[in-house]
C-alpha positions in Angstrom: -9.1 -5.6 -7.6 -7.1 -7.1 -10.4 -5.5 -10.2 -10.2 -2.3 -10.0 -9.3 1.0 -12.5 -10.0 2.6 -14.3 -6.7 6.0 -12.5 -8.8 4.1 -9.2 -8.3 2.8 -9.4 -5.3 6.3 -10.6 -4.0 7.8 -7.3 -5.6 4.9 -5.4 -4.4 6.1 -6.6 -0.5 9.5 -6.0 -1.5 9.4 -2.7 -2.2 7.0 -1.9 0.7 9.5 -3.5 3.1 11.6 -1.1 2.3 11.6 2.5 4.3 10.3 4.9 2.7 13.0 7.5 1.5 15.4 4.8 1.0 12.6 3.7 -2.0 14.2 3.8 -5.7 12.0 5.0 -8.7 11.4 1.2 -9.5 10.0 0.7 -6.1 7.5 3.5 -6.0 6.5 2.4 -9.9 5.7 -1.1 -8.3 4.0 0.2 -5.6 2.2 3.3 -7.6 0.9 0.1 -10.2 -0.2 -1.9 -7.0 -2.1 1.1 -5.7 -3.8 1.1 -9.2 -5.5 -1.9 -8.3 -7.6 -0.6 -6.0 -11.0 1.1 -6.1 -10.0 3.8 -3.9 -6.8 4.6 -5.2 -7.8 4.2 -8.6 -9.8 7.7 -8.3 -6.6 9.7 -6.8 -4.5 12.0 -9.5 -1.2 10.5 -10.4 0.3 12.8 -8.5 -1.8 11.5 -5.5 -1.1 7.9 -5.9 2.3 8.8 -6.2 2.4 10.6 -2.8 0.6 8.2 -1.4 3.4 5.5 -2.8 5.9 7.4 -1.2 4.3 7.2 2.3 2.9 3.9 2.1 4.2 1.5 4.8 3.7 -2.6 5.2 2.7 -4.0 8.4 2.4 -7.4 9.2 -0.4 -8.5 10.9 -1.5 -11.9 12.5 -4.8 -14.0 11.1 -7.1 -12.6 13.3 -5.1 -9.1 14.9 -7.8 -6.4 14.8 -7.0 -4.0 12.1 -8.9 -1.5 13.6 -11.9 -1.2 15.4 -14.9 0.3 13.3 -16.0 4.1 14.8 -12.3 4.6 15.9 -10.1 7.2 15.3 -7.3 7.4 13.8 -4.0 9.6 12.8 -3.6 10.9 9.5 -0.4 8.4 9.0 -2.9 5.3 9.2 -6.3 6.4 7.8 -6.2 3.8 5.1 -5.3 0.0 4.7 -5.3 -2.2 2.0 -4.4 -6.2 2.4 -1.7 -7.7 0.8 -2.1 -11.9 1.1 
């Protein structure tokens, strides 16, 4: 992943705080360039990582709280994390 700005990452957590459909074009632009930063999403279309900017959702987790558990299933709405320090 890139290395990212404490400034970025704090408008990156902004903008995922945020519920989805109440997201402005800004927000999704921060969150579509955050997304870019990773391996995964990096091979999505635009159009993809778009989608996938409008749907993503933060969720704070405790040092330590299991994530998920490897082998588990899970629903479409979850199937992919990426952590935000």
């Amino acid at each position: 992943m890139k290395s990212t700005t404490p400034n970025s990452m704090a408008r990156v957590r902004t903008a995922a705080r945020r519920e989805p459909r109440l997201r402005s074009e800004i927000d999704l632009k921060t969150l579509t360039t955050y997304l870019h930063s990773n391996a995964f999403a990096r091979q999505l279309t635009p159009l993809q990582q778009s989608e996938f900017a409008r749907r993503l959702r933060l969720v704070s987790m405790k040092p330590g709280e299991l994530i998920i558990r490897e082998g588990s299933r899970v629903d479409d709405s979850s199937g992919f994390y990426t952590v935000l320090r």
